[in-house]
C-alpha positions as CSV (number, residue, x, y, z in Angstrom):
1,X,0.0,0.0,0.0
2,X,3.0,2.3,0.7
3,X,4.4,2.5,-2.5
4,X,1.5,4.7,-3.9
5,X,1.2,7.1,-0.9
6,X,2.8,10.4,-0.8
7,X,3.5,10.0,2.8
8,X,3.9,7.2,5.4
9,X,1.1,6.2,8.0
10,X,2.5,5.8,11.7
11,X,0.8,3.9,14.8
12,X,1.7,5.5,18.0
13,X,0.5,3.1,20.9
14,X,0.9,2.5,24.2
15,X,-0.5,1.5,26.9
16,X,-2.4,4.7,28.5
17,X,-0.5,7.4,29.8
18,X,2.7,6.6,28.0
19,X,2.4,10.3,25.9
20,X,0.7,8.6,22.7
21,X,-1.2,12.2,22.5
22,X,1.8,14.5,23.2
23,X,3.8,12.4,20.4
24,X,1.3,12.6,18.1
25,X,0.9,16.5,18.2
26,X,4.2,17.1,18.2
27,X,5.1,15.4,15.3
28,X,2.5,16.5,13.3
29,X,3.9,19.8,14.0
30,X,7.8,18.7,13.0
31,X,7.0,16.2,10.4
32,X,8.7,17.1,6.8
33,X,5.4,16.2,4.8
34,X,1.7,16.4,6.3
35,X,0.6,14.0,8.8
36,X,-3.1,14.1,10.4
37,X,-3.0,13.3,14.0
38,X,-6.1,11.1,14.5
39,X,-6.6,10.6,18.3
40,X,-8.5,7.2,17.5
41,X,-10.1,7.1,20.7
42,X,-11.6,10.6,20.9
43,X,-12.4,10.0,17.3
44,X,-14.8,6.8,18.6
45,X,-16.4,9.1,20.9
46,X,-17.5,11.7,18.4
47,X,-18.2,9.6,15.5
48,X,-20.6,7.1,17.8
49,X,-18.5,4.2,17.0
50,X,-19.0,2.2,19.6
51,X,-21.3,-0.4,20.9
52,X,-21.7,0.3,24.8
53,X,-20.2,2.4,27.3
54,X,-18.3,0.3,30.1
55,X,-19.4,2.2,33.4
56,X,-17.3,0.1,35.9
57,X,-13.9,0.3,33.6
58,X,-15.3,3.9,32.1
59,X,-14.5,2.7,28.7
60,X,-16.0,2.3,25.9
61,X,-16.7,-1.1,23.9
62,X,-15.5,0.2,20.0
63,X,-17.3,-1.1,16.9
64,X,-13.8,-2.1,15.5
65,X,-15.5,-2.6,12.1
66,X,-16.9,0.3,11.6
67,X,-13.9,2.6,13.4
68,X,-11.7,0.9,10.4
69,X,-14.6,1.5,7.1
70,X,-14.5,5.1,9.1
71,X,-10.4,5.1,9.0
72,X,-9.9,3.0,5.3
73,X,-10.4,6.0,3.0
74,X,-8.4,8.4,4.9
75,X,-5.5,6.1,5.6
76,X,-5.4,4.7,2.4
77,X,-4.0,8.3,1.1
78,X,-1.4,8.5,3.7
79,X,-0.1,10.9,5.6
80,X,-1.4,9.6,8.9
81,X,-0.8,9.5,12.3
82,X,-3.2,7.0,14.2
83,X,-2.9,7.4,18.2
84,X,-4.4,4.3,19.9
85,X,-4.0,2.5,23.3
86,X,-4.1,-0.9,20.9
87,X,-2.8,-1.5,17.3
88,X,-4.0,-5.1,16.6
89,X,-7.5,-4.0,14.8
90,X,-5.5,-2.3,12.3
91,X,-4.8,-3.8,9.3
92,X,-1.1,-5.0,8.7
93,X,-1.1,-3.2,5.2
94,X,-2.0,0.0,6.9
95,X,1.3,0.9,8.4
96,X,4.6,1.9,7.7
97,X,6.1,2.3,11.2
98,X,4.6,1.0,14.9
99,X,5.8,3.2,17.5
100,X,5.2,1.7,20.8
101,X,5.3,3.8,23.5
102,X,7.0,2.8,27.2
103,X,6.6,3.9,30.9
104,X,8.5,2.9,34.2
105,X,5.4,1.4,36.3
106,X,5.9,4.2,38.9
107,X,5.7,7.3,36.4
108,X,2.6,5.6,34.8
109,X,1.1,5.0,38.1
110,X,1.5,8.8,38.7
111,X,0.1,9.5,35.1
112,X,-3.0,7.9,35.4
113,X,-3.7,9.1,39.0
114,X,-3.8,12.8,37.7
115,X,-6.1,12.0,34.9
116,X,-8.5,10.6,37.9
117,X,-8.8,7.2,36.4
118,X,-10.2,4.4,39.0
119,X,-8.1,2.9,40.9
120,X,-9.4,-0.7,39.0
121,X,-8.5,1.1,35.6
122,X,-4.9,2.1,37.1
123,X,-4.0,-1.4,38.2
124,X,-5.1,-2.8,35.0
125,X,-2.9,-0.4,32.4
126,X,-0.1,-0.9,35.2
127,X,0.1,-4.6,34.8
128,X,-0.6,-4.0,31.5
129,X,2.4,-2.0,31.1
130,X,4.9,-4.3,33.1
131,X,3.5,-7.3,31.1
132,X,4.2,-5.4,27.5
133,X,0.8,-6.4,26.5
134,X,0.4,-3.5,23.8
135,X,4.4,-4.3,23.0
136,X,3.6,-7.7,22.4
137,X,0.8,-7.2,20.3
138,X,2.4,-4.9,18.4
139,X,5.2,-7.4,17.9
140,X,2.6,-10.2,17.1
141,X,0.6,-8.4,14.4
142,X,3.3,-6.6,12.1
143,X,6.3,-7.1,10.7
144,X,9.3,-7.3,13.1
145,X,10.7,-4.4,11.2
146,X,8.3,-1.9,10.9
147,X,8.0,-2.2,15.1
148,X,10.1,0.4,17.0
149,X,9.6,0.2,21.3
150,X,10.7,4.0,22.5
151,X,11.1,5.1,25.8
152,X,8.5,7.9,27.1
153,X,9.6,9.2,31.0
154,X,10.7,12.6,30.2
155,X,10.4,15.6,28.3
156,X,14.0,14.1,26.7
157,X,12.7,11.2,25.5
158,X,10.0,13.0,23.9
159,X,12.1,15.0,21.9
160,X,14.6,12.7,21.1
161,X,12.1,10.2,20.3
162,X,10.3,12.7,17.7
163,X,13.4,13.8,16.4
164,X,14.2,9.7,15.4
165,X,10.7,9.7,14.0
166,X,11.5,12.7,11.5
167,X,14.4,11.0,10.4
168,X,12.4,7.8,9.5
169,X,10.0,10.1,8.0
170,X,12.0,11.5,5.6
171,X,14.3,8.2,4.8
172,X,10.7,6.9,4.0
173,X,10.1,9.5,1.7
174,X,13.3,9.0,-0.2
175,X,13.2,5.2,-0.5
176,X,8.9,5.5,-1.6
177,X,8.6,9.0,-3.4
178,X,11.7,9.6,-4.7
């Protein structure tokens, strides 16, 4: 699918609080060709693309089938930056780089507490996070290759892990555009 877009399309993921969001912005900003920062979850919300609302985990339960005939026509032009707690329910041909996101336990812990999530909710993203579960899947659905785990503790990391994403982004652009 790559070879006939004008720009790549990038996963950010991460288990929640890891700075998916922050990434995201910021390298829409920096990026050397245009990339639209879709915050996939707040994109769910607004479009009604879910089935349920979860009250005890405050989530919601996504109608992954229509999030991704919602998402084809867009990312099938490239240019694309798709910010998501999971990557496995996109397709394999959609992506050009997985950027998985990682927190110390501690600093997540810390995160999450701010943003006034249950305590349930916190536990469950913390194991989540010391398990790798959204590294693993990320592993486990695309190519070894195209999978790049990135440290996300401080305002360093952000910017050095941008910066690396920028430089991908425009070796992509010379080995598919030209």
């Amino acid at each position: 699918m790559s070879a006939t877009r004008p720009a790549p399309v990038i996963v950010i993921t991460g288990t929640p609080g890891t700075g998916k969001s922050t990434h995201a912005q910021i390298l829409a900003n920096e990026s050397p060709v245009p990339l639209e920062h879709i915050n996939v979850g707040e994109w769910v919300k607004e479009r009604g693309l879910y089935e349920d609302f979860d009250q005890e985990w405050q989530s919601y339960t996504v109608d992954e089938d229509r999030l991704l005939d919602e998402l084809e026509p867009m990312v099938s032009k490239g240019g694309v930056i798709l910010d998501w707690h999971t990557c496995e329910a996109f397709p394999e041909r959609w992506a050009d780089l997985v950027v998985v996101l990682r927190c110390d336990h501690t600093k997540l812990w810390e995160r999450l507490e701010k943003r006034g999530y249950p305590l349930k909710k916190i536990q469950e993203n913390n194991e989540a996070e010391i398990m790798q579960v959204v590294l693993d899947e990320a592993r486990s659905s695309y190519p070894t290759e195209i999978v790049v785990e990135l440290s996300s503790e401080e305002t360093a990391d952000l910017e050095s892990n941008v910066a690396r994403i920028v430089e991908w982004i425009k070796t992509w652009r010379k080995e598919h555009v030209g």
